[in-house]
MIKEKE-360890 format. One line per field, with one value per atom (N, C-alpha, C): chain; residue number from 1; atom name; x negated, z, y. Coordinates in nm, 3 decimals, decimal comma, padded with zeros to 5 digits. Each point is the difference from the previous one (the first is absolute). Last residue first. Layout:
REM MIKEKE-360890
c: [A ...] .
k: [NUM ...] .
a: [CA ...] .
u: [X ...] .
w: [Z ...] .
v: [Y ...] .
This chain:
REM MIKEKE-360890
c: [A A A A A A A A A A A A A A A A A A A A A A A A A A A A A A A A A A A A A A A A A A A A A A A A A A A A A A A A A A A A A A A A A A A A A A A A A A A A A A A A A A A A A A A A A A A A A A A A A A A A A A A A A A A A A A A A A A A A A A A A A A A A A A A A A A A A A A A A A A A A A A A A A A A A A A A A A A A A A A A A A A] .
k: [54 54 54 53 53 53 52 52 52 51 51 51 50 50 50 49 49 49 48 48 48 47 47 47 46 46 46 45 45 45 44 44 44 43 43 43 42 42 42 41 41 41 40 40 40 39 39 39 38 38 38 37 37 37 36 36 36 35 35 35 34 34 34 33 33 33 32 32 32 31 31 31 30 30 30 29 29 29 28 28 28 27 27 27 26 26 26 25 25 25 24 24 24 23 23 23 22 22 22 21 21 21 20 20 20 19 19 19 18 18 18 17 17 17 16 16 16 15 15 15 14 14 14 13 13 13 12 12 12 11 11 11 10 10 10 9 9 9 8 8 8 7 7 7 6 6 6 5 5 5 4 4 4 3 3 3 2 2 2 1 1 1] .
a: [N CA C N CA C N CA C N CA C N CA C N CA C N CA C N CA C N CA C N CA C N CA C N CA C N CA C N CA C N CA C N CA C N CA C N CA C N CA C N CA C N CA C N CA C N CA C N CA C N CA C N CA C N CA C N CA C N CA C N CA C N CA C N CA C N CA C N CA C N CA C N CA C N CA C N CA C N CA C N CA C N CA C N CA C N CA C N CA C N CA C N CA C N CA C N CA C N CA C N CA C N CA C N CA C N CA C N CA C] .
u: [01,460 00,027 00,132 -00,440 00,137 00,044 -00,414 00,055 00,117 -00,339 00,141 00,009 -00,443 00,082 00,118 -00,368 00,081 00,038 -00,260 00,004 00,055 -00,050 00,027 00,021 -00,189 00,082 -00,008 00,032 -00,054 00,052 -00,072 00,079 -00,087 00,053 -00,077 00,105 -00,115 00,031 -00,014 -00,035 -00,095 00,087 -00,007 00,062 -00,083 -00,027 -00,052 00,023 00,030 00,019 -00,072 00,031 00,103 00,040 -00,377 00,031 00,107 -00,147 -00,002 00,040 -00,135 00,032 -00,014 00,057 -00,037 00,084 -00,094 00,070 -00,111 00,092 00,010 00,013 00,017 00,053 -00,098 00,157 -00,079 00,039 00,229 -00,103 -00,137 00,458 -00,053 -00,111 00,468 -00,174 -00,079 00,556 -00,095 -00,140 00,326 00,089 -00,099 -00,203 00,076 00,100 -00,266 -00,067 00,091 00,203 -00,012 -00,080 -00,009 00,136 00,051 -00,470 00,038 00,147 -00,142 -00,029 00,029 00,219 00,030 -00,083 -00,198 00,126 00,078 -00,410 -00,031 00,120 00,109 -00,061 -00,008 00,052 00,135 -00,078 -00,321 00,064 00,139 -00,276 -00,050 00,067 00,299 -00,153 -00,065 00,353 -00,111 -00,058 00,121 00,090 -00,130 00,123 00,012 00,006 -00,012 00,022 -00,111 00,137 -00,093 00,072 -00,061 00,107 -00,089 00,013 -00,106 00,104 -00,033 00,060 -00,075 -00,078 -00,046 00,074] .
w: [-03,527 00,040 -00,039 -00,202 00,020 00,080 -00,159 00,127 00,073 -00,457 -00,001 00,151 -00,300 00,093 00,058 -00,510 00,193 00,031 -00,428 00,084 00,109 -00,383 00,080 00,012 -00,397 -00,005 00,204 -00,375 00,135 -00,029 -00,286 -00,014 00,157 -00,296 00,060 00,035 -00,392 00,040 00,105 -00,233 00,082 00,051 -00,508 00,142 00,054 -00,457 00,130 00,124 -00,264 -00,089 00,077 00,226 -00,133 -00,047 00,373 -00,007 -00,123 00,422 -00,134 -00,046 00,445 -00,040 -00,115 00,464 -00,134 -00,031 00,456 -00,041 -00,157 00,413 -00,077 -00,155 00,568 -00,141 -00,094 00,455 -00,096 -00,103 00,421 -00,026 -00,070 00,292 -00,159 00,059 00,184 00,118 -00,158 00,073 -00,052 00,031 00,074 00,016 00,030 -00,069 00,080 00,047 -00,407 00,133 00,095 -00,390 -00,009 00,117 -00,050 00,052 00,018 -00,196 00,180 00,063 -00,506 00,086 00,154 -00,299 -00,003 00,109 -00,036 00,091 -00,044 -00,272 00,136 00,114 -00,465 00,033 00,128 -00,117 -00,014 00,028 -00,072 00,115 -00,002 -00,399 00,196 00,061 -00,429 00,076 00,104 -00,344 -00,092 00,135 00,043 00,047 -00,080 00,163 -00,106 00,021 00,284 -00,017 -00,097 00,174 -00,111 -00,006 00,346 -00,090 -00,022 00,234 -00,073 -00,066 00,446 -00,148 -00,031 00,358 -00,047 -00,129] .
v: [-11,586 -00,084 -00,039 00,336 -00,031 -00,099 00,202 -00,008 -00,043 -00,167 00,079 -00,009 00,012 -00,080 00,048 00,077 00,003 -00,063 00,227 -00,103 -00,007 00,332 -00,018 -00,119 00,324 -00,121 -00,001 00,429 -00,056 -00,101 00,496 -00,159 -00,106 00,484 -00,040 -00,098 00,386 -00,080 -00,095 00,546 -00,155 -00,084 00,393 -00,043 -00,168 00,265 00,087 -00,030 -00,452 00,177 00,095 -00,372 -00,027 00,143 -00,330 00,207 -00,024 -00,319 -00,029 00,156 -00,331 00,121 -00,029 -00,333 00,042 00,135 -00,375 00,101 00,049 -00,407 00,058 00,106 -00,225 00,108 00,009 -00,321 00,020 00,012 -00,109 -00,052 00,027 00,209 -00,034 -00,050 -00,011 00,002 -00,015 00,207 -00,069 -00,033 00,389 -00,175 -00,066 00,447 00,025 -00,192 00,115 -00,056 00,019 00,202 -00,175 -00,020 00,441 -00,036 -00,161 00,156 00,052 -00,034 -00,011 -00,113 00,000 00,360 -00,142 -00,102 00,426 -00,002 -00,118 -00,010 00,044 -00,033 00,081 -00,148 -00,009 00,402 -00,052 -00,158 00,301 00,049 -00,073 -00,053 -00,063 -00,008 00,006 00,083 -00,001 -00,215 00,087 00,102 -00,563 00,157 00,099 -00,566 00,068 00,130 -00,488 00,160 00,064 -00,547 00,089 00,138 -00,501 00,131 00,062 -00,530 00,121 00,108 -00,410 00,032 00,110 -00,430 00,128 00,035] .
């Protein structure tokens, strides 16, 4: 099992990151945090997986 960490100032970009990573990958288990830095939302995911790869 390995682990990656996506980073991104907005759901919606997180969101389409993770979807494109499931697409390889058999995740295991997300996850996921918010943080606001100023007027702005921060959002951050840790990921658990399994690589489809052969």
């Amino acid at each position: 099992m390995k682990f990656k960490i996506f980073e991104e100032d907005t759901r919606y970009k997180l969101e389409k990151e993770l979807n494109v990573f499931a697409k390889n990958n058999e995740i295991q288990h997300i996850s996921l945090a918010t943080s606001k830095r100023g007027y702005a939302n921060y959002y951050a995911a840790v990921v658990s997986y399994v690589s489809r790869e052969v």
